[in-house]
C-alpha positions as CSV (number, residue, x, y, z in Angstrom):
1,X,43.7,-9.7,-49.7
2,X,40.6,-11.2,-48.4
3,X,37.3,-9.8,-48.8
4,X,35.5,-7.8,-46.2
5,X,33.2,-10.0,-44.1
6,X,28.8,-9.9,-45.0
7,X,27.0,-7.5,-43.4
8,X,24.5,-9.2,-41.2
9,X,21.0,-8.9,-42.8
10,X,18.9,-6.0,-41.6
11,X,16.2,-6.5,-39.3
12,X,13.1,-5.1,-40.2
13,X,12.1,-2.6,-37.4
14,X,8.8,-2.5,-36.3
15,X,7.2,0.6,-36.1
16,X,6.8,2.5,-32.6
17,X,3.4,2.4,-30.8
18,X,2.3,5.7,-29.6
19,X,2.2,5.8,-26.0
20,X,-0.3,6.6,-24.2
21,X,0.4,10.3,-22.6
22,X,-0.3,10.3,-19.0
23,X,-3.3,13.3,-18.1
24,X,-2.6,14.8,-14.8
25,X,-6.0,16.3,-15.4
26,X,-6.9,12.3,-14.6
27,X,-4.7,11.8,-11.8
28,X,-6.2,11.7,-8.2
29,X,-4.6,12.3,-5.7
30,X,-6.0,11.2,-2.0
31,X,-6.8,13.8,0.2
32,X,-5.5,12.8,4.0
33,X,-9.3,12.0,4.9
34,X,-9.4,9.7,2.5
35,X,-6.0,8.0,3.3
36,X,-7.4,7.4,6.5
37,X,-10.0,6.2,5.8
38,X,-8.4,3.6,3.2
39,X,-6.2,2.5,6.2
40,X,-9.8,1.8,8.7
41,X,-11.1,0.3,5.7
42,X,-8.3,-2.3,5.7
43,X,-7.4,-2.4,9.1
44,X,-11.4,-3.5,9.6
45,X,-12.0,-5.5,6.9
46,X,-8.7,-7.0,5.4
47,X,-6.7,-10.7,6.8
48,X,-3.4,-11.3,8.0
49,X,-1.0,-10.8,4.5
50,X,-3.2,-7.6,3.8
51,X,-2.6,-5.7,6.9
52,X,0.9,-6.6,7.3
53,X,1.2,-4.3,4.6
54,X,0.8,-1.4,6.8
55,X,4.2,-0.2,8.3
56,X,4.7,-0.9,11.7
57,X,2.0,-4.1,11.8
58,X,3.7,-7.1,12.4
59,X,2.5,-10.8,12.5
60,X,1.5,-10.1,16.1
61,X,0.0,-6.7,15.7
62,X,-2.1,-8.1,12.8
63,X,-3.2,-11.5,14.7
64,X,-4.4,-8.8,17.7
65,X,-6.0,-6.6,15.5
66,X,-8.0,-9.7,13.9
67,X,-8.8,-11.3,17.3
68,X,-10.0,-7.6,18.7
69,X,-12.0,-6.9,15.8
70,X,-13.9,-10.9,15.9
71,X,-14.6,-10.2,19.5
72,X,-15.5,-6.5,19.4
73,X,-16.3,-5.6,16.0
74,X,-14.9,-3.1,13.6
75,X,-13.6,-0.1,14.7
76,X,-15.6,3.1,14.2
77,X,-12.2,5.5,14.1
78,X,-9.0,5.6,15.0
79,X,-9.6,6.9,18.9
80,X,-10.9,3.5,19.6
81,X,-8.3,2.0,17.8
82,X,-5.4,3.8,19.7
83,X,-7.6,2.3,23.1
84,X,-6.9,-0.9,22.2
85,X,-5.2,-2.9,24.4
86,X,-2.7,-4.8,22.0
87,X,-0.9,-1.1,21.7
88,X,2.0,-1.5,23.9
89,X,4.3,1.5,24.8
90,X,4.3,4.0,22.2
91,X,3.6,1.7,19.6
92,X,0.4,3.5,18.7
93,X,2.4,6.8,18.3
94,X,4.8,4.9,15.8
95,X,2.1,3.6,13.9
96,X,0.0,7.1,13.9
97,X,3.0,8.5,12.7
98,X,4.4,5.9,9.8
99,X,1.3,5.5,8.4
100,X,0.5,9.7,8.2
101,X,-2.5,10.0,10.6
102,X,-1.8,12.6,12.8
């Protein structure tokens, strides 16, 4: 009868780093003020990649916003951003409402 095939060797186990437990005492979460203004923030300050981000800004959207803003400055709130002319149709109202503004 042949004999029973070795074992393979034991690996040595390594012993388990505590994790770190998450403190929802720490966790923030944004109030709708502040969401908005994250979203002027970018829309005022960040480039073509960054505000493509945003859902319903496409290449276009994002080169008129930049052009706007160079030849007008930043916007002050979101009323003179819903005057501005690049908003076609009820684009503004899909934005608005995909990005949680109203």
């Amino acid at each position: 009868m042949p004999e029973p095939a070795p074992s393979p060797p034991k690996r040595r186990r390594t012993p388990n780093k505590k994790k770190a437990k998450h403190d929802n005492a720490k966790v923030q979460s944004l109030t709708k003020a502040d969401h908005c203004k994250s979203v002027l923030n970018l829309l005022n300050k960040g480039d073509m990649k960054a505000i493509q981000v945003l859902p319903q800004i496409g290449m276009k959207t994002a080169y008129c916003i930049i052009t706007h803003r160079s030849l007008n400055g930043n916007f002050k709130n979101f009323k003179e951003l819903s005057r501005a002319p690049f908003w076609r149709g009820k684009a503004w109202e899909r934005f608005e409402k995909a990005n949680n503004l109203c």
